[in-house]
C-alpha atoms as an extended CHARMM CRD file, in Angstrom:
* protein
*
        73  EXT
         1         1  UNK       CA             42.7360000000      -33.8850000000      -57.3070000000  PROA      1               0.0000000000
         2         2  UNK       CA             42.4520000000      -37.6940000000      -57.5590000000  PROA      2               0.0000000000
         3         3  UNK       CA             44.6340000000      -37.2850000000      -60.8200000000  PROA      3               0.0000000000
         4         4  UNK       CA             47.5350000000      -36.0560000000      -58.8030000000  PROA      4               0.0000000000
         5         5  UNK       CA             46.5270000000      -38.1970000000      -55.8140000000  PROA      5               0.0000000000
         6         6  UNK       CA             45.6810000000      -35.4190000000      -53.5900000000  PROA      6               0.0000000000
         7         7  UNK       CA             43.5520000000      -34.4450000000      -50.8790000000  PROA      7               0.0000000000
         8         8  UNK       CA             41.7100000000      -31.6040000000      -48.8320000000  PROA      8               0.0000000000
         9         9  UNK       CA             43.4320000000      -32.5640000000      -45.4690000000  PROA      9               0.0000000000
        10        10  UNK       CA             40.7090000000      -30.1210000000      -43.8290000000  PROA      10              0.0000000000
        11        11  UNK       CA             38.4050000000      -32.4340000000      -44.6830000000  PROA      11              0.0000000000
        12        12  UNK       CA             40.3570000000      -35.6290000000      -43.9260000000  PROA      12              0.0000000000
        13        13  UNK       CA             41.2970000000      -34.5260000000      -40.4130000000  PROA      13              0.0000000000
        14        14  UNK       CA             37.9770000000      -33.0090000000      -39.3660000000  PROA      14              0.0000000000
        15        15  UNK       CA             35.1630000000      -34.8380000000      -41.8560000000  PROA      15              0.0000000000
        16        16  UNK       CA             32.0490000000      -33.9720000000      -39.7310000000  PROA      16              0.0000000000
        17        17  UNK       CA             33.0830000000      -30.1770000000      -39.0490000000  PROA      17              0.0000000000
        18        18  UNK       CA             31.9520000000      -27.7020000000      -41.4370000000  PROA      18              0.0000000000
        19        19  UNK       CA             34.2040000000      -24.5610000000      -41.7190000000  PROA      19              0.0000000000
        20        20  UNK       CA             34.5060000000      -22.1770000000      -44.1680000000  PROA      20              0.0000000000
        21        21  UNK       CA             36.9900000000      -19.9640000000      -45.2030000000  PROA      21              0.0000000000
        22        22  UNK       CA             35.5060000000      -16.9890000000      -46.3270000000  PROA      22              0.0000000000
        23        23  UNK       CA             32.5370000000      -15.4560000000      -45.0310000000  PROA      23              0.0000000000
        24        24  UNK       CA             30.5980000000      -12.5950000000      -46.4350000000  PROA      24              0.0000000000
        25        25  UNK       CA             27.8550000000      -11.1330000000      -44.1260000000  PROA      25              0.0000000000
        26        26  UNK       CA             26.4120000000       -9.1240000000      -46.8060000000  PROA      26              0.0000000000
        27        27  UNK       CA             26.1170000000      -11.6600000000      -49.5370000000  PROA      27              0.0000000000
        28        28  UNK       CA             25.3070000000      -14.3640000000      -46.5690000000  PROA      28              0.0000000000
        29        29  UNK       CA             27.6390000000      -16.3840000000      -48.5950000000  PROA      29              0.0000000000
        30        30  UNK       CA             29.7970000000      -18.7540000000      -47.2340000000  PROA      30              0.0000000000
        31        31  UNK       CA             32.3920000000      -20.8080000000      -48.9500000000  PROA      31              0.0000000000
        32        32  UNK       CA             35.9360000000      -22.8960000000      -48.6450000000  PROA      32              0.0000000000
        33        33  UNK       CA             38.0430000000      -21.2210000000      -51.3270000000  PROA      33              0.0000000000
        34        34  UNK       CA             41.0010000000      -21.7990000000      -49.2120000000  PROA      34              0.0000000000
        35        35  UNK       CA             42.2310000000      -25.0200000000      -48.6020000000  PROA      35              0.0000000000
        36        36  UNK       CA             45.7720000000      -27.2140000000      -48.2250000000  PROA      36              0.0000000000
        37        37  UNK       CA             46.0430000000      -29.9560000000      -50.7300000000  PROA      37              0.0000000000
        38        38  UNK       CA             48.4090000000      -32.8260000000      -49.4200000000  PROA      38              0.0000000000
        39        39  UNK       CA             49.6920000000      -35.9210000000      -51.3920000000  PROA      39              0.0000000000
        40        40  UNK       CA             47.8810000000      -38.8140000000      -49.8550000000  PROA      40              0.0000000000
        41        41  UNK       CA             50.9770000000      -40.5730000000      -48.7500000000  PROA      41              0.0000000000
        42        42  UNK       CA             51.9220000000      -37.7070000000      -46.1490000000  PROA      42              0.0000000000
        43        43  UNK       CA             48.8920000000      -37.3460000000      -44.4210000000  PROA      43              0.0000000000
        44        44  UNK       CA             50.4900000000      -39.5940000000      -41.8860000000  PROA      44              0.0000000000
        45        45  UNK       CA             52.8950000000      -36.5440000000      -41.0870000000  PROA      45              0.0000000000
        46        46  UNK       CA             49.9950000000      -33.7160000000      -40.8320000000  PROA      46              0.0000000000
        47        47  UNK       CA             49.6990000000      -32.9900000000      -37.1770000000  PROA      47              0.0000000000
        48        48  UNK       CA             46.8010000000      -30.4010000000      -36.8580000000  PROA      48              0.0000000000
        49        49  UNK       CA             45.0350000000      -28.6580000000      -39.4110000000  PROA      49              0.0000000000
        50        50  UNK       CA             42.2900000000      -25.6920000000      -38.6720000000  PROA      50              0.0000000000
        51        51  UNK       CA             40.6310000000      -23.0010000000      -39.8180000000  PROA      51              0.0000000000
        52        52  UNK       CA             40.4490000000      -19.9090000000      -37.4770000000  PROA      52              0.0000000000
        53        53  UNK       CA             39.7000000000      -15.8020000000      -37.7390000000  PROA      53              0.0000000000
        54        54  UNK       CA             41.9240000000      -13.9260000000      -39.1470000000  PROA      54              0.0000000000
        55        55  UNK       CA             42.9050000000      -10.0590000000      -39.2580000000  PROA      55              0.0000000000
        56        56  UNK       CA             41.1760000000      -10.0120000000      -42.5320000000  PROA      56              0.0000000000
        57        57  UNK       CA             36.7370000000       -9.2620000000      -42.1350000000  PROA      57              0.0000000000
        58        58  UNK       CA             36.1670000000      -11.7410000000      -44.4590000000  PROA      58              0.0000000000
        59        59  UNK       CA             39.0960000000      -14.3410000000      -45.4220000000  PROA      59              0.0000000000
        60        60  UNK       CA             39.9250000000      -17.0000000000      -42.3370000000  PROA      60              0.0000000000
        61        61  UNK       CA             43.4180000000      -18.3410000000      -42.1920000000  PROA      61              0.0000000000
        62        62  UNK       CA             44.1330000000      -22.0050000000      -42.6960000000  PROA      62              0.0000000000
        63        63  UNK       CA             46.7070000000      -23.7020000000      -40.4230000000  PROA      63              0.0000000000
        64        64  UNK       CA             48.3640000000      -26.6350000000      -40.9580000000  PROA      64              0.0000000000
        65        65  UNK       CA             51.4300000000      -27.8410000000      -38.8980000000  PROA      65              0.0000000000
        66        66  UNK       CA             53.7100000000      -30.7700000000      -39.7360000000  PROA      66              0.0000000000
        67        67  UNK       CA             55.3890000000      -33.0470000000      -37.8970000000  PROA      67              0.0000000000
        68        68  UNK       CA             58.2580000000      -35.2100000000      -39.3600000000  PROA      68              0.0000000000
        69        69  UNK       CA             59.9150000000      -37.9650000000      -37.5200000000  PROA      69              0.0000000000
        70        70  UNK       CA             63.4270000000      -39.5380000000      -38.4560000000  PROA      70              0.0000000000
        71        71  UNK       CA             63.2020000000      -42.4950000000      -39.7760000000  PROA      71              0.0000000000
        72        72  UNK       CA             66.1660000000      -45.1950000000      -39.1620000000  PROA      72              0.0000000000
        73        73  UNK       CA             68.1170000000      -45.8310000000      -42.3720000000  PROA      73              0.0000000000
């Protein structure tokens, strides 16, 4: 990730909050196999990132919302 200068925003936004994207009761197994990767230089534009149940029994969906502002030329 450093490489392409990248970064788990889930992790930027919300460092101290552990939340995991899949979840498997049966295993008890819990893991963050889905994430958003985000070029450093627009984490300034990320608004809100989370990760919340889903329809799915064992995937959670990651959200991430955006929020651009127009910048004078």
């Amino acid at each position: 990730m450093d490489i392409f200068d990248l970064v788990d925003i889930q992790r930027v936004k919300h460092p101290n909050i552990n939340k995991y994207s899949y979840v498997s009761k049966a295993l008890k197994m819990r893991s963050r196999i889905d994430f958003f990767l985000v070029a450093k230089n627009l984490t300034k534009y990320v608004q809100n990132v989370d990760i919340q149940s889903s329809i799915a029994p064992d995937h959670k969906a990651v959200f991430l919302s955006l929020h651009w502002t127009k910048e004078a030329p």
